[in-house]
C-alpha positions as CSV (number, residue, x, y, z in Angstrom):
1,X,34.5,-11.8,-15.0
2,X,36.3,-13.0,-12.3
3,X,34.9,-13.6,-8.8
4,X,36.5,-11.1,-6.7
5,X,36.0,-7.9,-9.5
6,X,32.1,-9.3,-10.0
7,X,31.7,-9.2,-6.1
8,X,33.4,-5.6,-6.0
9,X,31.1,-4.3,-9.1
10,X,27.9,-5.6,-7.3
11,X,28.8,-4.2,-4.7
12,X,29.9,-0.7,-5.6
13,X,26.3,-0.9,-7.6
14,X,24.4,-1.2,-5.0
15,X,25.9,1.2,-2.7
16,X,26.0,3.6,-5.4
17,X,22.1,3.0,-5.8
18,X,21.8,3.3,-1.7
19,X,24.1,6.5,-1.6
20,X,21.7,8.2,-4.2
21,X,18.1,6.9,-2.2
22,X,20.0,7.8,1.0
23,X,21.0,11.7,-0.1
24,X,17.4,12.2,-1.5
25,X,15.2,10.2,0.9
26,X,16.8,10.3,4.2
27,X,19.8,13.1,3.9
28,X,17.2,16.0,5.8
29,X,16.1,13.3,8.3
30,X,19.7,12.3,9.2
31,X,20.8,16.4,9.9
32,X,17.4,17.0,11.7
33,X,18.2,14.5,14.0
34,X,21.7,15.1,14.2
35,X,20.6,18.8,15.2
36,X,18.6,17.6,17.8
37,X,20.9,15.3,19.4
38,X,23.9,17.4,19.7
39,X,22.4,20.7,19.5
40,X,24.1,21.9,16.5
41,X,22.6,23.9,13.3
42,X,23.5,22.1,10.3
43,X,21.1,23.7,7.9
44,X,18.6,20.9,6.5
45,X,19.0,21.9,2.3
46,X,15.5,20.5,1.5
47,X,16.2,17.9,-0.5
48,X,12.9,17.2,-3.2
49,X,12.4,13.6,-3.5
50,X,12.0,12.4,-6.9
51,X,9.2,10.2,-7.9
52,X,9.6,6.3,-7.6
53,X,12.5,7.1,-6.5
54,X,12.6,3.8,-4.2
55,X,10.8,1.7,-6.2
56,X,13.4,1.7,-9.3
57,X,16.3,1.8,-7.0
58,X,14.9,-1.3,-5.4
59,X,14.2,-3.0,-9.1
60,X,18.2,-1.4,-10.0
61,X,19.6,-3.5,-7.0
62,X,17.5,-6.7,-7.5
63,X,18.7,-6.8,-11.6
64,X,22.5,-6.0,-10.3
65,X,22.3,-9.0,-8.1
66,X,20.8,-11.5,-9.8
67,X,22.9,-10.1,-12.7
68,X,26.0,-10.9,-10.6
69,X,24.5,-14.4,-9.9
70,X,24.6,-15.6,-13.8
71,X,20.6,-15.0,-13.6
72,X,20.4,-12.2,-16.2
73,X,21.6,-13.1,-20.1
74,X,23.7,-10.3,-21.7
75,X,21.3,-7.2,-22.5
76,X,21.1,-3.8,-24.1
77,X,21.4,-0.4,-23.1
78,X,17.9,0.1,-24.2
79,X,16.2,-3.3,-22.6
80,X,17.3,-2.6,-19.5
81,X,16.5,1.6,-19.6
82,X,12.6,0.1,-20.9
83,X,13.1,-2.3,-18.1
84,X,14.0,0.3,-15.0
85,X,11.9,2.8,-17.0
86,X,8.2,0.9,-18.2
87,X,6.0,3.9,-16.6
88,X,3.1,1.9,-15.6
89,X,5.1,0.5,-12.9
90,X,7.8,3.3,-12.3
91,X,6.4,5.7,-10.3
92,X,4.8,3.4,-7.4
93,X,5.5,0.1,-8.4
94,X,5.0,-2.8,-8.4
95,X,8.6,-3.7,-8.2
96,X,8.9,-5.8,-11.2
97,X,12.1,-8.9,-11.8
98,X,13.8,-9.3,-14.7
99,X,12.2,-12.2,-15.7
100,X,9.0,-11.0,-15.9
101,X,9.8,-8.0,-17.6
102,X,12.7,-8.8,-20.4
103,X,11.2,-11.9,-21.9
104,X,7.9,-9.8,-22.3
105,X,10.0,-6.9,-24.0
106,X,11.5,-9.3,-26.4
107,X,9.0,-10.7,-27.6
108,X,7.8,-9.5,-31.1
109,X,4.2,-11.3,-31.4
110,X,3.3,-8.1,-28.0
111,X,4.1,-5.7,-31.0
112,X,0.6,-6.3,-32.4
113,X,-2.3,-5.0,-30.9
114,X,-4.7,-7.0,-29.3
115,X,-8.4,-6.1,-28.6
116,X,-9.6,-8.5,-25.9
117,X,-6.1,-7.2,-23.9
118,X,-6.5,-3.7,-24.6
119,X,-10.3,-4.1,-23.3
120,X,-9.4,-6.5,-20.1
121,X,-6.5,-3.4,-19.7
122,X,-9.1,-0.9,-19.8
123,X,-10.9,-2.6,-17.5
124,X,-8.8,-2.8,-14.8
125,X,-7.4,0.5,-15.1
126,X,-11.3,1.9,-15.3
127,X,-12.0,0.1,-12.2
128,X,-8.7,1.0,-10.3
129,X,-9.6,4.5,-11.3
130,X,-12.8,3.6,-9.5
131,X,-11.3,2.8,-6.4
132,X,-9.1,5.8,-6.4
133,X,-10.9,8.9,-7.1
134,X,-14.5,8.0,-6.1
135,X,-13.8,6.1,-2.9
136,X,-10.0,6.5,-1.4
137,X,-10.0,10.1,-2.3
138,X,-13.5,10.7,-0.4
139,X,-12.3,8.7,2.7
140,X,-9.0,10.7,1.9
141,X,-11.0,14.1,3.0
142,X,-12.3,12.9,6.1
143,X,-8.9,11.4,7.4
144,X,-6.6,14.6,6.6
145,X,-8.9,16.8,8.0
146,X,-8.8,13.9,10.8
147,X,-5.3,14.2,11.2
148,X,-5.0,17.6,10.8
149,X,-7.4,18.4,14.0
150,X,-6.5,15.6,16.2
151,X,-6.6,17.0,19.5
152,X,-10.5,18.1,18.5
153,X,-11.7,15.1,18.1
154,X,-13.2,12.4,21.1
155,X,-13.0,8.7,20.8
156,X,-15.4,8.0,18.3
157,X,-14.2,10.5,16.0
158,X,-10.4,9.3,16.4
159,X,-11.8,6.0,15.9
160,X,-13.7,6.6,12.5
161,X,-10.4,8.8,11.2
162,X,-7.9,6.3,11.5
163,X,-10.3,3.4,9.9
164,X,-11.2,5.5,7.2
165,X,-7.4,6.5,6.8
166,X,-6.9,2.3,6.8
167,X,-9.5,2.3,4.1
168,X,-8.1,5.3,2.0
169,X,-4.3,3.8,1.8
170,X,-5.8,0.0,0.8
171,X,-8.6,1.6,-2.1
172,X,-5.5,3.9,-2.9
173,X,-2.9,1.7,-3.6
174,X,-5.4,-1.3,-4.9
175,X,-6.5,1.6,-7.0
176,X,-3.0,2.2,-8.6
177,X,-1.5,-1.5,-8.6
178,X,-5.3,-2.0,-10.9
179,X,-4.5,0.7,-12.9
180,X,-0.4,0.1,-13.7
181,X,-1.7,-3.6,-15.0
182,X,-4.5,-2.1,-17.1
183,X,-1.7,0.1,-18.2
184,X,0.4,-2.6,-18.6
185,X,-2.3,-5.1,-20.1
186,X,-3.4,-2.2,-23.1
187,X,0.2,-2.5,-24.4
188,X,0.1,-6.5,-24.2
189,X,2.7,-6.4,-21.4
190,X,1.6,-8.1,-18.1
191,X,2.8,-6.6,-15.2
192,X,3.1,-8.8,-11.5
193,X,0.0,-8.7,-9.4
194,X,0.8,-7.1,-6.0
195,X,-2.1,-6.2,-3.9
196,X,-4.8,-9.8,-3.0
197,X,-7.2,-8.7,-1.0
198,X,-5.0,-7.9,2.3
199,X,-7.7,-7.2,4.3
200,X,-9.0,-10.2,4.7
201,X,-6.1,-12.1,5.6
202,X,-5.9,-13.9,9.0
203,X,-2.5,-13.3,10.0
204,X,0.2,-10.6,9.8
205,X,2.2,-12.9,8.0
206,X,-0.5,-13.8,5.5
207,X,-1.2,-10.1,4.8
208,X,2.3,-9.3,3.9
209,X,1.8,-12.1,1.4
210,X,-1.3,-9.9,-0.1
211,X,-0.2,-6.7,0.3
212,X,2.9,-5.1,-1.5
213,X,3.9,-8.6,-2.5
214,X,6.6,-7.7,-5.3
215,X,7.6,-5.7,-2.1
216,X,7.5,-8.6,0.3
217,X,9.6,-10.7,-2.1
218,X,12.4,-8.1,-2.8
219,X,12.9,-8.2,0.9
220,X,12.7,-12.0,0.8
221,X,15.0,-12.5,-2.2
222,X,17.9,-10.0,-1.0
223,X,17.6,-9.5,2.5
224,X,15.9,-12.2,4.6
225,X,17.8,-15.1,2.3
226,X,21.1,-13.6,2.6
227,X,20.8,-12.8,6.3
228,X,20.1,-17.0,6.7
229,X,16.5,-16.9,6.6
230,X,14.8,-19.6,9.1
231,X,17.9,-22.1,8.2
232,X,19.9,-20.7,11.4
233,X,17.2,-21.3,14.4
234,X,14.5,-20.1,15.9
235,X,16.1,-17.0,17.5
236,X,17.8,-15.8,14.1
237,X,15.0,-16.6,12.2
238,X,13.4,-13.5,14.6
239,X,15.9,-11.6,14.6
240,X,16.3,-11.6,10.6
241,X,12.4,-10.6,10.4
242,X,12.9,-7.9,12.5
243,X,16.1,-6.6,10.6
244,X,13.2,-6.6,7.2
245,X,10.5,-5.4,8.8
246,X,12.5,-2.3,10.5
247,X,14.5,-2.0,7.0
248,X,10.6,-1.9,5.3
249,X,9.8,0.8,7.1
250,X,12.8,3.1,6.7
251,X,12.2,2.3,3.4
252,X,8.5,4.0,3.4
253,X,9.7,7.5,4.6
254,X,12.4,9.2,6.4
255,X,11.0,9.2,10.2
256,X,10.4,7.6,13.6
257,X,7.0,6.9,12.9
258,X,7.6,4.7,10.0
259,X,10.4,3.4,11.9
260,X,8.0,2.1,14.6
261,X,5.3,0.9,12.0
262,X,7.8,-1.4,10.8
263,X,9.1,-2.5,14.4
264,X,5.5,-3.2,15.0
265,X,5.4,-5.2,12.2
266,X,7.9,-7.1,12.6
267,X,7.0,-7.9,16.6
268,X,3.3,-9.4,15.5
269,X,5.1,-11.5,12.8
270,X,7.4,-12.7,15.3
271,X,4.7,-13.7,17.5
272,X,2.9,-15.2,14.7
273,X,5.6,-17.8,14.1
274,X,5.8,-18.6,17.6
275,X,2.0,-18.9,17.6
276,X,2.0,-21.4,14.8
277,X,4.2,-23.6,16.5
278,X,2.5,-23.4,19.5
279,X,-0.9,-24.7,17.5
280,X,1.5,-27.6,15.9
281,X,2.4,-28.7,19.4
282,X,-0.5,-28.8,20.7
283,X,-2.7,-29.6,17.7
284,X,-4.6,-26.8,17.9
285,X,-7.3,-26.6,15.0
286,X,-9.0,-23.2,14.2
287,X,-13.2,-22.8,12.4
288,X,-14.5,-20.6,10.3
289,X,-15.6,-18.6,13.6
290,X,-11.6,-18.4,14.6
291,X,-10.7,-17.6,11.3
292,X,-13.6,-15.0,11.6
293,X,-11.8,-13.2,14.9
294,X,-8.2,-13.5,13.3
295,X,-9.2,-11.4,10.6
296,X,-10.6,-9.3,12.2
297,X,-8.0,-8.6,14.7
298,X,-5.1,-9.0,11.8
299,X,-7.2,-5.7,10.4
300,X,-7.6,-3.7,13.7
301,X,-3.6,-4.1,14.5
302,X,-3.1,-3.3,11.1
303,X,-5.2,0.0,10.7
304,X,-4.0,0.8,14.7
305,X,-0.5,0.7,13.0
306,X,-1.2,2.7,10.0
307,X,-1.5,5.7,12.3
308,X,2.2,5.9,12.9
309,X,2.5,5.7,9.2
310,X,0.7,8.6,8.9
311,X,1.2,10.9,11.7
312,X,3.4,13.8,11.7
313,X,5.0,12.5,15.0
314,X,5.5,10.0,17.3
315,X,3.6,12.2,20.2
316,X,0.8,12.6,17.5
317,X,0.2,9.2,16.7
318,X,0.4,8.2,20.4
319,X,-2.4,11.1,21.3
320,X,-4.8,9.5,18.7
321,X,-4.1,6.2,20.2
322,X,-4.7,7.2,23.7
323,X,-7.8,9.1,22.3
324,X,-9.6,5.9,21.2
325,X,-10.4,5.2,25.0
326,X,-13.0,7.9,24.9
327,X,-15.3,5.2,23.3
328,X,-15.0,3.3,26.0
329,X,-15.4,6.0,28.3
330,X,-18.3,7.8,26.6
331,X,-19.7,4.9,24.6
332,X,-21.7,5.5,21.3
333,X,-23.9,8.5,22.9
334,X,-26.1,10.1,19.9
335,X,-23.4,9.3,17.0
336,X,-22.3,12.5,17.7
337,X,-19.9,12.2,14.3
338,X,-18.0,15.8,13.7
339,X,-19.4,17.8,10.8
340,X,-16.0,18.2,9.0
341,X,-15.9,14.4,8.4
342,X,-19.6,13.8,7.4
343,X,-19.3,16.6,4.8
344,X,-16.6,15.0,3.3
345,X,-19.3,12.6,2.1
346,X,-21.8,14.4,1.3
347,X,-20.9,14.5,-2.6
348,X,-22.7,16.9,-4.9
349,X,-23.7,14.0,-7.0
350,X,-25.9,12.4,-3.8
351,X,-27.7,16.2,-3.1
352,X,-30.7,15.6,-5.4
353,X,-31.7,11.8,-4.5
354,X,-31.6,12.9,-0.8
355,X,-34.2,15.8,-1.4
356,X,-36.2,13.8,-3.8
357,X,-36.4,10.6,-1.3
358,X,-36.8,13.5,1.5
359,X,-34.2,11.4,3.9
360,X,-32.6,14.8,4.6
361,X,-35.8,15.0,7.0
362,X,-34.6,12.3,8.8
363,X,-32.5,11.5,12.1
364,X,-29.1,10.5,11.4
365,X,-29.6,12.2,7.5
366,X,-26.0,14.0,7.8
367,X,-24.2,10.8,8.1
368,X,-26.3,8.6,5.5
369,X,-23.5,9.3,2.6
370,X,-20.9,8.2,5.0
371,X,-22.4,4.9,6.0
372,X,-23.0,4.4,2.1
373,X,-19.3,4.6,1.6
374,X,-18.5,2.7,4.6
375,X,-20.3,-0.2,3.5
376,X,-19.3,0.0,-0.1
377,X,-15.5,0.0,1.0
378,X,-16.5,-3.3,3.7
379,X,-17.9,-5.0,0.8
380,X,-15.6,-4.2,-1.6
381,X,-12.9,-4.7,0.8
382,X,-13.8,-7.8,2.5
383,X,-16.3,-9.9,0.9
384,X,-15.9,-9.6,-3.3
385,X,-13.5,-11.6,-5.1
386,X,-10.3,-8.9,-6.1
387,X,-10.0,-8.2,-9.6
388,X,-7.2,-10.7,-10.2
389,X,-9.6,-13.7,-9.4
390,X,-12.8,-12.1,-11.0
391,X,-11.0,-11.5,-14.0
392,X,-10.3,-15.3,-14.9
393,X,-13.7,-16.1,-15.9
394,X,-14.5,-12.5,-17.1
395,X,-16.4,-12.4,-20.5
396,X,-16.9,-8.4,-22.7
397,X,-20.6,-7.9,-22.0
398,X,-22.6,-4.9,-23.0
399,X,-23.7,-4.8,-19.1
400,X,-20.5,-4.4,-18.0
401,X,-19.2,-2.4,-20.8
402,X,-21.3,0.2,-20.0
403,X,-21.2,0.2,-15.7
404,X,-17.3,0.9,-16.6
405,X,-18.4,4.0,-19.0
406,X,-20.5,5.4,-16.2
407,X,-17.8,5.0,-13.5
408,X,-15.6,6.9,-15.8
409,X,-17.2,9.2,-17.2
410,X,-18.2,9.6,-13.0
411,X,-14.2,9.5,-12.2
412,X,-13.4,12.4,-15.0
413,X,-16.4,14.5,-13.8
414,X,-14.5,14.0,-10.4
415,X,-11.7,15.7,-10.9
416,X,-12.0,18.8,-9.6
417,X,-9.0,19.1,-6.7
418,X,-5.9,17.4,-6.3
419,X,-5.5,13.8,-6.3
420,X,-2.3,12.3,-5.6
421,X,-1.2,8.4,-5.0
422,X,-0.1,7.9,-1.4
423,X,2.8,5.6,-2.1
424,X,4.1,8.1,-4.1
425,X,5.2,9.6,-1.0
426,X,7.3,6.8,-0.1
């Protein structure tokens, strides 16, 4: 094909895969604000977002471009619908490449089934399952209701909603990127790791390099690049990592809120490239007990930020902000947690061992579930190895075998309310 018609199809395909994201995703946001603005009354139709709608747009666009670029041999109708459609990964990613994918497709010695994949598969997807339903979805009560009651809640409360939000969307979506490579892995068919242990990264830029990484490199590949990455200066090299940062968070919903994650985002990256030529300069050389305080502050601006991702409103993610100062104001006076987030942990499954042990006697015995969870998710979180590195040197033992038939069996018994993936929101 010739290069003027190739550049005119790529194009047209990707604007025809924007015009469809942009009529489901962001079609009631644009007349609401519109509305607003100049005070008309365009009437919003309600739009329902189908699911994974933005990941396989995103993984549409990425095979049209680098199809366009002579990366992508001639295939058929039915590789590339398996491709866009492999359901492990369609629904909330990861947002695989072609080359990953196809290769794997084609080849005929997957077709057979394995036993030590299938069992590595079900591993992952038994522990991802783990993550989701018996810890995310527990700190998932506590932060709704959190959210929900905002203006109720002092300081400390505001405090402990918006961490244990910050811990519900990583065990979430670790959860779910665990269980689409077990998925994955049971049919011999390796899907792209995208989640390394974010949380325990020392800088924003390292973290977007652990978290959501097929994300990070889509952005990379067909944004950042084509925009002239850091080959243009200093001052366009900022400017192009706002331009991806602001465009990531459109991308995660339809609203201001998300809009200003990302613009946060993108400022603390900013500043961490200026930073790291400061140190350069001047030499600088960080410890362990440096490294210590970056990631610990990389996670507080991280979880501060997640509560304009989840907030309603701009106004309501400001209030719970300004809230936060209460602890300052009122210090850590009798733990006086509120009991709509400590029930939340309080687990049928825990009822009997606290009566038998008789710590329901005890001070403090309402929030003894919530501190267990707390420091099973700061352990989990930021001290074991993720499951990508354990799994390496990972050997079938009966042990093990049967710690992943209790957590299931524990998971199943679990479900008994709705439980939904965040990202398949965005």
């Amino acid at each position: 094909m010739k290069t003027p018609h190739k550049k005119a199809v790529l194009t047209g395909g990707v604007l025809g895969n924007l015009c469809v994201l942009f009529y489901f995703k962001y079609f009631d946001f644009l007349l609401e604000n519109i509305n607003k603005l100049f005070h008309t009354g365009f009437t919003l139709p309600g739009v329902l977002l189908p699911l994974g709608i933005s990941f396989f747009t995103f993984q549409q666009i990425a095979f049209l471009a680098d199809t366009a670029h002579g990366a992508v041999s001639r295939q058929t109708v039915t590789d590339y619908a398996l491709f866009v459609t492999f359901f492990p990964q369609l629904i909330a990613g990861p947002i695989v490449s072609h080359e990953e994918m196809l290769p794997q497709f084609q080849d005929i010695t997957r077709k057979h089934f394995d036993y030590e994949d299938f069992y590595m598969g079900l591993r992952l997807f038994v522990l991802g399952l783990g993550k989701k339903v018996l810890l995310a979805d527990t700190f998932g009560i506590a932060a709704g209701w959190g959210f929900q009651n905002y203006m109720s809640l002092d300081g400390l409360n505001t405090f402990l909603v918006i961490i244990f939000y910050s811990f519900q969307i990583y065990l979430d979506f670790s959860g779910y990127c665990d269980m689409a490579r077990g998925l994955g892995l049971m049919f011999r068919i390796k899907i792209a790791v995208n989640f390394l242990s974010p949380y325990q990264a020392a800088n924003i830029t390292e973290f977007w390099d652990k978290w959501h990484i097929t994300l990070t490199r889509f952005f990379t590949r067909y944004l950042y690049i084509p925009l002239g990455g850091n080959r243009k200066g200093k001052l366009r090299t900022y400017f192009n990592i706002m331009i991806v940062f602001l465009c990531s968070g459109i991308w995660h919903g339809a609203g201001w809120t998300f809009l200003i994650w990302g613009f946060l985002h993108g400022v603390l990256s900013v500043l961490t490239h200026v930073w790291h030529d400061v140190k350069i300069r001047l030499q600088i050389h960080g410890g362990h007990f440096l490294h210590g305080i970056s990631v610990l502050f990389t996670f507080l601006f991280v979880t501060l930020a997640w509560t304009f991702f989840r907030a309603d409103t701009v106004n309501q993610a400001l209030y719970m902000l300004k809230n936060l100062t209460g602890i300052f104001a009122n210090g850590l006076q009798g733990l006086n947690v509120h009991k709509k987030i400590t029930e939340a942990f309080q687990l049928p499954e825990f009822f009997y061992p606290m009566k038998f042990f008789r710590l329901d006697t005890l001070p403090l015995h309402s929030c003894y579930c919530m501190f267990l969870f707390i420091l099973a998710a700061v352990l989990l979180i930021f001290f074991c190895k993720n499951l990508y590195e354990s799994e390496k040197n990972y050997r079938p033992r009966i042990p093990g075998t049967i710690a992943l038939s209790v957590i299931f069996v524990w998971c199943v018994l679990s479900f008994s309310g709705i439980s939904a993936f965040l990202y398949f929101n965005f």
